[in-house]
BAGU-144165 format. One record per residue (C-alpha): residue number from 0; residue in one letter; x, y, z. Coordinates in steps of 0.001 Angstrom, whole numbers. Example, Ala and Ser with C-alpha at 12.3 -4.5 7.8 and 13.67 -1.06 7.14 Angstrom:
<atoms>
(0; 'A'; (12300; -4500; 7800))
(1; 'S'; (13670; -1060; 7140))
</atoms>
This chain:
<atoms>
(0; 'X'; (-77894; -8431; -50655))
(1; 'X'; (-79997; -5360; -52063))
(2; 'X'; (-82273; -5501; -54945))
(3; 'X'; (-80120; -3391; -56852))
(4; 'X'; (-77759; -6397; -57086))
(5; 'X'; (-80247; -9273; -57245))
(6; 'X'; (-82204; -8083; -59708))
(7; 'X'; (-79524; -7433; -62486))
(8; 'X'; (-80828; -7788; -66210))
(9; 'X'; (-78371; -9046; -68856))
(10; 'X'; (-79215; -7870; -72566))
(11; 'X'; (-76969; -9440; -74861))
(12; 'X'; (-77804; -7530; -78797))
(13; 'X'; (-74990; -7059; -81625))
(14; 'X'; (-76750; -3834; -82419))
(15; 'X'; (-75209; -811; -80335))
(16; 'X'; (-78624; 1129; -80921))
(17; 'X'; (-80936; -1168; -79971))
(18; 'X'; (-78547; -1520; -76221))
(19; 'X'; (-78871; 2024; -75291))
(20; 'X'; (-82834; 2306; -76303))
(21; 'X'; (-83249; -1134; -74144))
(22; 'X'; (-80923; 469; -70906))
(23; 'X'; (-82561; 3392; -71287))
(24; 'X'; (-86447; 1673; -71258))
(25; 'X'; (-85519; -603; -68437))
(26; 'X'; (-83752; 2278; -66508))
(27; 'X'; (-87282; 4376; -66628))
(28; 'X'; (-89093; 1274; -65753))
(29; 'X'; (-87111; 683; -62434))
(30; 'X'; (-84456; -1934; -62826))
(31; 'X'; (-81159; -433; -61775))
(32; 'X'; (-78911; -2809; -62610))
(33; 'X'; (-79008; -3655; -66637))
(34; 'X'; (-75719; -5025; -68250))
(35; 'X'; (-75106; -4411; -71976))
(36; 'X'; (-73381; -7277; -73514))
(37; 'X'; (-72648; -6909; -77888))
(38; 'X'; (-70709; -9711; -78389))
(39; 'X'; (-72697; -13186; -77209))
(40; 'X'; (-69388; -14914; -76779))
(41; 'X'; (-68930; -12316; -74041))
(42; 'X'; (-72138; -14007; -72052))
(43; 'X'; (-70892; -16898; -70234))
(44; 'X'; (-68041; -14909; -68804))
(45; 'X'; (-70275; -12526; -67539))
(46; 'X'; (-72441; -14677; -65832))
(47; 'X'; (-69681; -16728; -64248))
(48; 'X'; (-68414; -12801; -63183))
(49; 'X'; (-71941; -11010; -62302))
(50; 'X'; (-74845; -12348; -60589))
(51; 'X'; (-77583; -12266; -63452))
(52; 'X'; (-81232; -12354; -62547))
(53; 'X'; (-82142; -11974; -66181))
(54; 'X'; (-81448; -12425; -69349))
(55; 'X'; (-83338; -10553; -72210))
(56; 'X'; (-81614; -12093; -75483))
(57; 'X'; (-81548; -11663; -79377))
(58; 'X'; (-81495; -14228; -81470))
(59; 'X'; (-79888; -13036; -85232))
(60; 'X'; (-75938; -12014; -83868))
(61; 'X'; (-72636; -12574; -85714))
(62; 'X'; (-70079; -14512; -83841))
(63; 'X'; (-72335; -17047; -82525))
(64; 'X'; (-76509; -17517; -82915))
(65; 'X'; (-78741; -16565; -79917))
(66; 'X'; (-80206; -20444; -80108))
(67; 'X'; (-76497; -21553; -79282))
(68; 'X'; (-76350; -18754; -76635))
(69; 'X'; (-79505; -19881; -75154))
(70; 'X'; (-78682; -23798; -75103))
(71; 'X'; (-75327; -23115; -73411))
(72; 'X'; (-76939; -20669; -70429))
(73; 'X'; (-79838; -23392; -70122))
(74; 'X'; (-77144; -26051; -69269))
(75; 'X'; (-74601; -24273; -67260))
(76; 'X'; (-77051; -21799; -65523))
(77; 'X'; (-80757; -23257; -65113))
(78; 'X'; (-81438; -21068; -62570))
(79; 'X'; (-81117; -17879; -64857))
(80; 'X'; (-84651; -17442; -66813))
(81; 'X'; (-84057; -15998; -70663))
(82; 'X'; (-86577; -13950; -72513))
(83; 'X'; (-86023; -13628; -75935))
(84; 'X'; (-86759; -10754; -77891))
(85; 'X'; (-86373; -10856; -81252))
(86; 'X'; (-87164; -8946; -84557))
(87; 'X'; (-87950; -12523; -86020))
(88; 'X'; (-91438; -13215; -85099))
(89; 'X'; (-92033; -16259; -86501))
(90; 'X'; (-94392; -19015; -84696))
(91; 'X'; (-91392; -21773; -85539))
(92; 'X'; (-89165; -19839; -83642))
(93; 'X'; (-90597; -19373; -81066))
(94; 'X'; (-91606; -22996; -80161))
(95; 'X'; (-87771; -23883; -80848))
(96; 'X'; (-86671; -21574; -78146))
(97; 'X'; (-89304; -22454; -75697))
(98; 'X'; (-88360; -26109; -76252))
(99; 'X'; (-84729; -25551; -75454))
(100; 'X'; (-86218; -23573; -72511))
(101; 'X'; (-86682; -20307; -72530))
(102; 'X'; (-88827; -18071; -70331))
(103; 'X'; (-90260; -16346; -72636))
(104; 'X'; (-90504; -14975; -76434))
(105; 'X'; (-91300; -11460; -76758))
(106; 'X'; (-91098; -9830; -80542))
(107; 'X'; (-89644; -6717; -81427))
(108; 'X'; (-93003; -5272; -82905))
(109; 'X'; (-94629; -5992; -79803))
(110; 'X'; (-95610; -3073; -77099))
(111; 'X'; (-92608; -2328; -74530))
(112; 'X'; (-94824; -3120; -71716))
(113; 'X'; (-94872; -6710; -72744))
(114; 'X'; (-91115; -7059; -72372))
(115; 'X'; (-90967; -5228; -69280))
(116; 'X'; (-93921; -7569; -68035))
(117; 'X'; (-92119; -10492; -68920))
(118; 'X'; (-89013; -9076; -67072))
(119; 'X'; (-91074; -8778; -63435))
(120; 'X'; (-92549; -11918; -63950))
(121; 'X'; (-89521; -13880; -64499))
(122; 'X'; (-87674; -11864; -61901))
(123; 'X'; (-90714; -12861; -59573))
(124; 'X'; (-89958; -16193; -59824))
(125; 'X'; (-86268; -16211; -59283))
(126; 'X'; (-87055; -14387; -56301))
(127; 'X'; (-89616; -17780; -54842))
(128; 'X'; (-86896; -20182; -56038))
(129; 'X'; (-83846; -17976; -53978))
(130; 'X'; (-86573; -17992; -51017))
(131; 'X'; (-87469; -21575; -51235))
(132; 'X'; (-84143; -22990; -51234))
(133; 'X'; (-82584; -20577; -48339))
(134; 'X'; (-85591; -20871; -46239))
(135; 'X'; (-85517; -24746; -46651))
(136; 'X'; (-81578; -24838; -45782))
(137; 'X'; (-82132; -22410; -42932))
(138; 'X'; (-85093; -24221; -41452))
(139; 'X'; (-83542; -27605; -41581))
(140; 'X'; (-80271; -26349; -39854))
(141; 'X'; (-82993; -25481; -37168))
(142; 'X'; (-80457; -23906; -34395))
(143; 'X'; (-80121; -20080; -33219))
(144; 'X'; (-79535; -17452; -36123))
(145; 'X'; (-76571; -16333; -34855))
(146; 'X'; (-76701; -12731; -36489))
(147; 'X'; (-75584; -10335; -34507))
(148; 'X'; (-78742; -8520; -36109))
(149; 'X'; (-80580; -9799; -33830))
(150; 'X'; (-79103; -8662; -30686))
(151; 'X'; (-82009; -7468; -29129))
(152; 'X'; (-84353; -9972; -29671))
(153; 'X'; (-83652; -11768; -26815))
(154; 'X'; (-85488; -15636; -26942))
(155; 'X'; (-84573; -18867; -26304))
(156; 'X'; (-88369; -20310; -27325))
(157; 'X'; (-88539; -22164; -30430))
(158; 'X'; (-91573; -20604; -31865))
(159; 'X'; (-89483; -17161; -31966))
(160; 'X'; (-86398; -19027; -33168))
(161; 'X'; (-88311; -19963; -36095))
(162; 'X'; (-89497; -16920; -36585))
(163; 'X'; (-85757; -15789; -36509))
(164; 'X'; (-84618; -18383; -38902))
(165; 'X'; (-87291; -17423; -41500))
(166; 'X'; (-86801; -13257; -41335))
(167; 'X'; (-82713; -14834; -42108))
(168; 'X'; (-83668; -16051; -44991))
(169; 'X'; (-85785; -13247; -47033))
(170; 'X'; (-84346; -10264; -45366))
(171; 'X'; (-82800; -9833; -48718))
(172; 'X'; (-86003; -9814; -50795))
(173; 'X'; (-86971; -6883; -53045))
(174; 'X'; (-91155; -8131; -52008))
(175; 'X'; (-92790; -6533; -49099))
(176; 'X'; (-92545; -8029; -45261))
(177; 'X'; (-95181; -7477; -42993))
(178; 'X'; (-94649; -7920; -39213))
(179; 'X'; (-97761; -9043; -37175))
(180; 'X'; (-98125; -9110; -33795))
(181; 'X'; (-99772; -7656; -30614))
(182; 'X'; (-99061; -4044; -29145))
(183; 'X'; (-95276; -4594; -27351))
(184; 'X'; (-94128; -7840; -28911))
(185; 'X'; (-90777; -6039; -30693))
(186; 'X'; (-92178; -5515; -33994))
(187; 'X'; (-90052; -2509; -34780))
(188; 'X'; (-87086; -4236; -33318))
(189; 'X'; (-87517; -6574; -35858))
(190; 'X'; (-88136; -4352; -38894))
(191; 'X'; (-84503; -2690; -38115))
(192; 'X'; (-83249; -6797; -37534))
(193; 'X'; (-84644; -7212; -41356))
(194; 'X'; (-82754; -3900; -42801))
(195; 'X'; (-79465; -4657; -40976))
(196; 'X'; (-79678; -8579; -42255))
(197; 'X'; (-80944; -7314; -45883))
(198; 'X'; (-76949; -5872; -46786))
(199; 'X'; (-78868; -2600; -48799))
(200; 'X'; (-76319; -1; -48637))
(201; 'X'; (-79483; 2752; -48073))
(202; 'X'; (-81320; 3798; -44574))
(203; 'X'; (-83735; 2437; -42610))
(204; 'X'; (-86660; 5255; -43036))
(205; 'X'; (-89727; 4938; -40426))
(206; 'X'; (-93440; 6562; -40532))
(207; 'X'; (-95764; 5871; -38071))
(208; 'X'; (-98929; 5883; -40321))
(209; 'X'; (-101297; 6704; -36759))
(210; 'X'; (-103146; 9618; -37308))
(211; 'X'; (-102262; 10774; -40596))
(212; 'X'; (-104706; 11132; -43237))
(213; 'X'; (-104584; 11256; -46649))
(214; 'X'; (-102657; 14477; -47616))
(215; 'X'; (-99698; 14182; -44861))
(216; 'X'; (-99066; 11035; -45783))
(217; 'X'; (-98775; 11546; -49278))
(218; 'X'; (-96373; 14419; -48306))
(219; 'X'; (-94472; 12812; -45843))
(220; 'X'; (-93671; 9526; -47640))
(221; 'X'; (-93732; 10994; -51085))
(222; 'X'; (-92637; 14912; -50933))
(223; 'X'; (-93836; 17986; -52960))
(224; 'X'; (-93208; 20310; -55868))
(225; 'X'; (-92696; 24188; -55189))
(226; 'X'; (-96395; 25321; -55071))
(227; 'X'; (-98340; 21787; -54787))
(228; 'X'; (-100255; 23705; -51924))
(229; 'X'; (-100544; 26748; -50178))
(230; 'X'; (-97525; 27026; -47800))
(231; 'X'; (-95353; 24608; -50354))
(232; 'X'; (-92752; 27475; -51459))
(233; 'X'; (-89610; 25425; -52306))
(234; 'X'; (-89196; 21697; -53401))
(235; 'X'; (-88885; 18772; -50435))
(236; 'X'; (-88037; 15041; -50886))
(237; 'X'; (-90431; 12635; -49253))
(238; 'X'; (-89173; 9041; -46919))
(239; 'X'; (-89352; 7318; -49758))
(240; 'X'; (-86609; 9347; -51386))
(241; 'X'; (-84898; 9368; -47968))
(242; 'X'; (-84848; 5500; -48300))
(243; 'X'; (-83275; 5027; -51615))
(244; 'X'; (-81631; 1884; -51700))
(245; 'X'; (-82477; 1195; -48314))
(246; 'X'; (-85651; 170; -46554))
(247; 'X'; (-89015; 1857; -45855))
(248; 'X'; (-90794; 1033; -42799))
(249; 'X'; (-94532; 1956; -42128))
(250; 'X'; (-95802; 1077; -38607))
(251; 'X'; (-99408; 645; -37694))
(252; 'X'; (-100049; -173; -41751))
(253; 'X'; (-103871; -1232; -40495))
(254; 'X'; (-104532; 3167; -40171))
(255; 'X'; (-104016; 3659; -43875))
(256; 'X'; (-106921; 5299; -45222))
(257; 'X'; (-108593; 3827; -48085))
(258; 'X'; (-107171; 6811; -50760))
(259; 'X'; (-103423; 6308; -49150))
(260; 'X'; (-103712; 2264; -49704))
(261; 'X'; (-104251; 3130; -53626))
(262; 'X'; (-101018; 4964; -53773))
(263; 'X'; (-99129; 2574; -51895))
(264; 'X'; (-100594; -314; -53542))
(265; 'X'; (-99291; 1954; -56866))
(266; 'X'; (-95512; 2393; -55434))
(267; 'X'; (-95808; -1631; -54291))
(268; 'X'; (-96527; -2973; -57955))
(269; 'X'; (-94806; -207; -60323))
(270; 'X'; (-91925; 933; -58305))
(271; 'X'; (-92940; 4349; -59016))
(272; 'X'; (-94221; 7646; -57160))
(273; 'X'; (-95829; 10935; -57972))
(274; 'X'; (-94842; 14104; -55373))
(275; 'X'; (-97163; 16288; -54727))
(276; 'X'; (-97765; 18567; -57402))
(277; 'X'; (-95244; 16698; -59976))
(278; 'X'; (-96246; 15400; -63365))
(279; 'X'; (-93417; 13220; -63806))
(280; 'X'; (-92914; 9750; -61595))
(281; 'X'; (-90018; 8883; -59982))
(282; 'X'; (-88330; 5286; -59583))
(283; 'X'; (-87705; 3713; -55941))
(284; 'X'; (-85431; 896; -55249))
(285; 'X'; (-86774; 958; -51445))
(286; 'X'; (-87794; -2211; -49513))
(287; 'X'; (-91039; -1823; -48191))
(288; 'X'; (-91410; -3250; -44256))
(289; 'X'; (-94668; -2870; -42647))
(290; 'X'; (-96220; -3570; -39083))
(291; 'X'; (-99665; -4324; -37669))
(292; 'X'; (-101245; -4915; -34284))
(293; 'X'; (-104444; -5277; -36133))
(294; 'X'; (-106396; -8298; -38239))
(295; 'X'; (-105993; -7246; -41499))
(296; 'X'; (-107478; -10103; -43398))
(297; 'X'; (-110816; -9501; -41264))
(298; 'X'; (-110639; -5731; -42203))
(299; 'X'; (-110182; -6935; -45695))
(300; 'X'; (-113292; -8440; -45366))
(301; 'X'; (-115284; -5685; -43911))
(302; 'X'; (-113772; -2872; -46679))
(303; 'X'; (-111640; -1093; -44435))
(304; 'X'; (-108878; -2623; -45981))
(305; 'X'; (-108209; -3226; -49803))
(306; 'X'; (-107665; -7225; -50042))
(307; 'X'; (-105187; -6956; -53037))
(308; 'X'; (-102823; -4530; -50832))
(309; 'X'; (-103000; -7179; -47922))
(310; 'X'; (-102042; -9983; -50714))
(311; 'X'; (-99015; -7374; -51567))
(312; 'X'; (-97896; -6535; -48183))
(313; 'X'; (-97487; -9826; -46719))
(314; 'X'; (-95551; -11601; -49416))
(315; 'X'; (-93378; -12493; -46331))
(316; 'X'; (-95807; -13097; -43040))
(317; 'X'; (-93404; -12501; -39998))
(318; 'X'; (-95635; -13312; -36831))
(319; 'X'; (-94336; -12086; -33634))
(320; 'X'; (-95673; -14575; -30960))
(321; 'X'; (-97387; -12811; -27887))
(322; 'X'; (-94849; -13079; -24397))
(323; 'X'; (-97563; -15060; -22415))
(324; 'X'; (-96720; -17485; -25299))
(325; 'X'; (-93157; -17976; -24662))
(326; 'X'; (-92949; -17924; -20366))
(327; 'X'; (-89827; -19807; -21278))
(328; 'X'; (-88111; -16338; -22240))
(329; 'X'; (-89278; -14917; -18961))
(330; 'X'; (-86143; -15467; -16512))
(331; 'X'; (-83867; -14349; -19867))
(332; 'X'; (-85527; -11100; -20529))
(333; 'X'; (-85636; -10533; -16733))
(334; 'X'; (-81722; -11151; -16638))
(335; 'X'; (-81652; -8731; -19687))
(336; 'X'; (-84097; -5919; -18539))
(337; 'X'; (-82309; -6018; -15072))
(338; 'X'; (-78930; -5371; -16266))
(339; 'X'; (-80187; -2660; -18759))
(340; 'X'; (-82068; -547; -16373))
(341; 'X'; (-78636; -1102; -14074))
(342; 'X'; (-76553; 632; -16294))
(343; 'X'; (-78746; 3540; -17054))
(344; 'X'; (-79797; 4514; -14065))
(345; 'X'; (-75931; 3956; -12785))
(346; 'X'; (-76372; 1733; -9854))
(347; 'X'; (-74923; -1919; -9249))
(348; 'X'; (-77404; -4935; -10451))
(349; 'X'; (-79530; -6369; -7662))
(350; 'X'; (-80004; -10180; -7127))
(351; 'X'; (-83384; -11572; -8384))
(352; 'X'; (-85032; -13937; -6206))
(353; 'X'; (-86344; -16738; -7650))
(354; 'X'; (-90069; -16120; -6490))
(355; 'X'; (-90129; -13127; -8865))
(356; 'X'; (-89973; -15327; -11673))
(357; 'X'; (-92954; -17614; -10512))
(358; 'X'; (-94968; -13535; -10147))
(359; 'X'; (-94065; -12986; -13281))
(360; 'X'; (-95265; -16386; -15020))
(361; 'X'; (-98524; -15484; -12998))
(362; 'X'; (-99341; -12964; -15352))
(363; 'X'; (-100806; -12599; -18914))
(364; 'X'; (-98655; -9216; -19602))
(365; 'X'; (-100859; -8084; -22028))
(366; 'X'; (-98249; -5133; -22965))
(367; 'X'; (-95968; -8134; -23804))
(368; 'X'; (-92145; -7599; -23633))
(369; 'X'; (-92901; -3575; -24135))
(370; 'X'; (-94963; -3958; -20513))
(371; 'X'; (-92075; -5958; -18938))
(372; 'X'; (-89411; -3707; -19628))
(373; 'X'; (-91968; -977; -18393))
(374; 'X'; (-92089; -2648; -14846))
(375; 'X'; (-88471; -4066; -14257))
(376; 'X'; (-87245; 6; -15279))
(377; 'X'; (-90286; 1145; -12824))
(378; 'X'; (-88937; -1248; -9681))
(379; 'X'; (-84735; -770; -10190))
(380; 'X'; (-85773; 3311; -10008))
(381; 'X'; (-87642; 2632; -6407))
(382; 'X'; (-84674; -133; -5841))
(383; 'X'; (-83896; 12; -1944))
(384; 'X'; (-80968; -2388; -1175))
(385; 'X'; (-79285; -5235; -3177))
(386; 'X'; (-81905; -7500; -3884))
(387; 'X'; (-84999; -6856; -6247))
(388; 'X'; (-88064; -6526; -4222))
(389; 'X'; (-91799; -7990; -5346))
(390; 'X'; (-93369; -5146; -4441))
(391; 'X'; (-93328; -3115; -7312))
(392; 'X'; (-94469; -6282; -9778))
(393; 'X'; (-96948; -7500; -7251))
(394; 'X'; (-98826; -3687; -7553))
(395; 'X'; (-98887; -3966; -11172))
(396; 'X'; (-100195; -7275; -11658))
(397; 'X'; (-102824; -6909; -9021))
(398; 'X'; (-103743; -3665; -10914))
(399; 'X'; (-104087; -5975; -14416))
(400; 'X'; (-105510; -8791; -13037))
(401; 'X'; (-108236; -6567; -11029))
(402; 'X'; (-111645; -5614; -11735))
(403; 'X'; (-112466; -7832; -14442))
(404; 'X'; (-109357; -6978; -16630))
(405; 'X'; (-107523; -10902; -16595))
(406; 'X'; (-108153; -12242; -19549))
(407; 'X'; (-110286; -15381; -19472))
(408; 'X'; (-108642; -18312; -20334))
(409; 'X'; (-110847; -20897; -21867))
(410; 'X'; (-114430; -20370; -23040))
(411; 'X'; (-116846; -17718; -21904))
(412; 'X'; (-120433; -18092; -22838))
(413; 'X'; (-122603; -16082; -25804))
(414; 'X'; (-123102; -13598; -22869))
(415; 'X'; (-119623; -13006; -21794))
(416; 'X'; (-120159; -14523; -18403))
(417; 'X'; (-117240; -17110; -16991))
(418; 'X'; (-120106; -19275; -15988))
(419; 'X'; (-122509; -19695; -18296))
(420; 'X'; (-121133; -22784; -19903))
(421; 'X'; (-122045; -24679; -16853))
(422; 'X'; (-125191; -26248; -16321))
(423; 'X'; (-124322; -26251; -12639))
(424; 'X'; (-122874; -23940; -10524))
(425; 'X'; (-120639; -24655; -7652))
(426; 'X'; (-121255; -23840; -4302))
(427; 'X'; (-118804; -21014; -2506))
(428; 'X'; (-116909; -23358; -492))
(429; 'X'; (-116641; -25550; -3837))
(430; 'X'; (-115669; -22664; -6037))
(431; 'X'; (-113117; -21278; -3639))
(432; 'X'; (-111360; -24710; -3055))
(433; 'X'; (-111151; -24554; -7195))
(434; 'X'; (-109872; -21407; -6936))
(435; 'X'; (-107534; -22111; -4547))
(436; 'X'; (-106240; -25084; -6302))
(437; 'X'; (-106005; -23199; -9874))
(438; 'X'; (-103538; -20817; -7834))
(439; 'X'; (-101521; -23129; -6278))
(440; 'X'; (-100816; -24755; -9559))
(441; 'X'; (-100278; -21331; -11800))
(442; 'X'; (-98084; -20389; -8967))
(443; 'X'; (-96695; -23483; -8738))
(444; 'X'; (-96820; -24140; -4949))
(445; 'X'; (-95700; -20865; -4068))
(446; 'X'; (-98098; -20122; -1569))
(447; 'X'; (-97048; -16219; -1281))
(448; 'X'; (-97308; -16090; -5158))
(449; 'X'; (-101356; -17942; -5094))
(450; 'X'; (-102249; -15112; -2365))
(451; 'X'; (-101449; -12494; -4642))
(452; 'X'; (-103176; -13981; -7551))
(453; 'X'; (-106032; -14687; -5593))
(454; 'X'; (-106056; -11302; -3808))
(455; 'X'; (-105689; -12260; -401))
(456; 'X'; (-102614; -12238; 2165))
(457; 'X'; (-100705; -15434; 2882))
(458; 'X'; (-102168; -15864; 5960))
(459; 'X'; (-105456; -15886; 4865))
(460; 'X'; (-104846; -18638; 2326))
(461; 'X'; (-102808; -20784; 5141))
(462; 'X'; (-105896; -20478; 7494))
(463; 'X'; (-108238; -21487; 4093))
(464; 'X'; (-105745; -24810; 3384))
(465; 'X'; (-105991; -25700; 7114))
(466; 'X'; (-109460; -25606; 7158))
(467; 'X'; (-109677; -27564; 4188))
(468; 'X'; (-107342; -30040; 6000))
(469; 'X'; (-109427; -29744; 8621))
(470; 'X'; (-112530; -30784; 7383))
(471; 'X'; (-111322; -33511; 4618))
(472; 'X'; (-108891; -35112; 6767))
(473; 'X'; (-105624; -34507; 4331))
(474; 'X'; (-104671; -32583; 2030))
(475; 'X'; (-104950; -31915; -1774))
(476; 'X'; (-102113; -28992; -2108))
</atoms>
């Protein structure tokens, strides 16, 4: 469901004047959806009918008092927060309709910005009770979102299931999402999986924010006026026009310059925009998605990043798990990836031996799924036969894993070193019989699969084992 619907404002007022003067405020404010309601008998029907966010209610009517209006809606719709605003400001009043529970009381007399104030606020939270209560459902059914959203997001591991099962749940909200994770994990995959589960009847607009400084991104996402700069010689609509009613998208966020994050901080909190060269704003009902490979709360902390735009963006946190974090999805993306490549490069699908798998959960791939896809696509174009050779993989990961590029798993000392932590060093013989033993289990007994990782042929690491069996009488592998 879009925001458009979910964030529908009832104002229920016998005077006909004082309707169109409150449409026509909260129309210029941003909220699209405002139903006029003169006759307060009228109210319950329409809530039973309409799906009210809302309520922004007078209190003097004919036909039937606003107090009366406001008990009933508290008792058959608790969920519904109801500001009243009312030409009677008296302090009395006021504490009655608070104590038969109210949201708010806003006077007449007061300054529209109040009112609309009041409005985001309770809007705000109705938006964290919806959230709370679907996310809780969701998570506690705990099985496989079965979406067809997510199509490609191909996982079986129950980190990214969760992950799954949460995006289900506030696809729909009118806040901001950002989407974490490392260079190749799917993030854009799931920024179109959040539009396509969100219902808005708009597009999904991307901008990859890489690159662009201040000036093209302020055209680009918010469009000019005829003559806003040399070169500018008719009118053009920016992404965020492009996205009305749908969802807006900005990949690598973490590039924004610092005068860009103002603006978009500006269009996050007022739902407004200035195009280049205008003097007049204009409204968006957009969904704003973003996507990061970087830390943003540590640029926050060194200024490169404003900390009250980080608060904004990630309203919703999606974090997209790394793929040496789920090896379980391994043998299913392989299936996947396999049978892709297959059918675009129009040739039957190859059998996959079972030792590619045990390559594969060899390596770190630190271009994640992105870097997987990259080397299935790369081996079924050289494909030679009906089976998929190791070849191919076993270049590639020997390339990653060489000259000092493996990431080190567990500590390193202050100086970078893999040994400094060790008050002792082994000897060679010691250190390769580690080493030797380290591969056997990554590669789980595969002996072909521990050569490669070790970077030495198979016979070479049979004549090491027999010497070790040798010389200690059995043997540890």
């Amino acid at each position: 469901m879009g925001e458009e619907t979910r964030s529908s404002i009832l104002v229920v007022d016998d005077d006909p004047d004082v309707l169109k003067r409150m449409e026509r405020f909260l129309r210029f404010e941003g909220f699209r959806d405002v139903i006029c309601c003169s006759d307060p008998r009228e109210v319950a029907s329409i809530i039973d009918r309409d799906e009210v966010s809302v309520m922004v209610l007078d209190l003097i009517m004919p036909g039937m008092p606003g107090q009366k209006v406001l008990e009933e809606t508290r008792e058959r719709h608790p969920e519904i927060p109801v500001i009243v605003a009312t030409a009677v400001n008296d302090l009395d009043s006021a504490i009655d309709c608070m104590r038969h529970g109210a949201f708010d009381y806003v006077p007449k007399t007061a300054e529209t910005g109040r009112l609309a104030s009041s409005i985001r606020h309770a809007l705000s939270i109705r938006e964290l009770q919806r959230d709370y209560s679907a996310l809780k459902d969701t998570l506690l059914a705990a099985k496989r979102p079965e979406s067809p959203a997510f199509a490609d997001l191909i996982t079986s591991d129950e980190r990214m299931l969760s992950v799954l099962r949460y995006v289900e749940t506030i696809a729909a909200s009118p806040k901001p999402i950002l989407i974490i994770g490392e260079s190749g994990t799917g993030k854009e995959l799931m920024a179109q999986a959040v539009h396509r589960l969100s219902g808005r009847s708009g597009p999904l607009v991307s901008l990859n924010i890489a690159g662009l400084d201040d000036t093209m991104f302020s055209d680009s996402l918010f469009g000019h006026r005829r003559g806003a700069f040399t070169g500018a010689d008719t009118d053009r609509g920016g992404l965020i026009e492009r996205a009305e009613g749908g969802t807006l998208f900005l990949d690598e966020i973490g590039e924004l310059s610092q005068v860009s994050q103002v603006k978009l901080l500006r269009l996050i909190e007022d739902k407004r925009y200035y195009p280049l060269g205008a003097d007049l704003p204009k409204a968006s009902s957009a969904a704003i998605v973003t996507a990061t490979n970087r830390d943003l709360r540590t640029a926050s902390g060194t200024g490169a990043f404003r900390l009250d735009l980080f608060y904004r963006l990630q309203t919703h946190l999606v974090q997209l798990p790394p793929l040496r974090e789920r090896p379980g999805d391994l043998p299913l993306l392989l299936s996947h990836f396999v049978r892709q490549s297959a059918e675009r490069l129009g040739r039957g699908v190859p059998s996959v031996p079972d030792e590619l798998v045990l390559l594969l959960e060899s390596y770190d791939f630190p271009g994640n799924v992105r870097e997987l896809e990259s080397m299935i696509f790369d081996a079924m174009s050289g494909l030679k036969g009906g089976v998929l050779g190791l070849d191919s993989f076993r270049r590639k990961i020997n390339r990653g894993n060489g000259a000092g590029n493996a990431p080190v798993k567990g500590g390193a000392g202050g100086d970078g070193t893999r040994f400094s932590m060790w008050e002792r060093l082994p000897t060679l013989k010691q250190a390769s019989e580690e080493l030797i033993r380290e591969a056997l289990r990554r590669s789980k007994g595969n002996q072909g699969i521990a050569a490669d990782l070790l970077g030495i042929s198979r016979t070479a690491l049979n004549k090491r084992l027999k010497n070790t069996r040798d010389v200690e009488g059995d043997s540890e592998y």
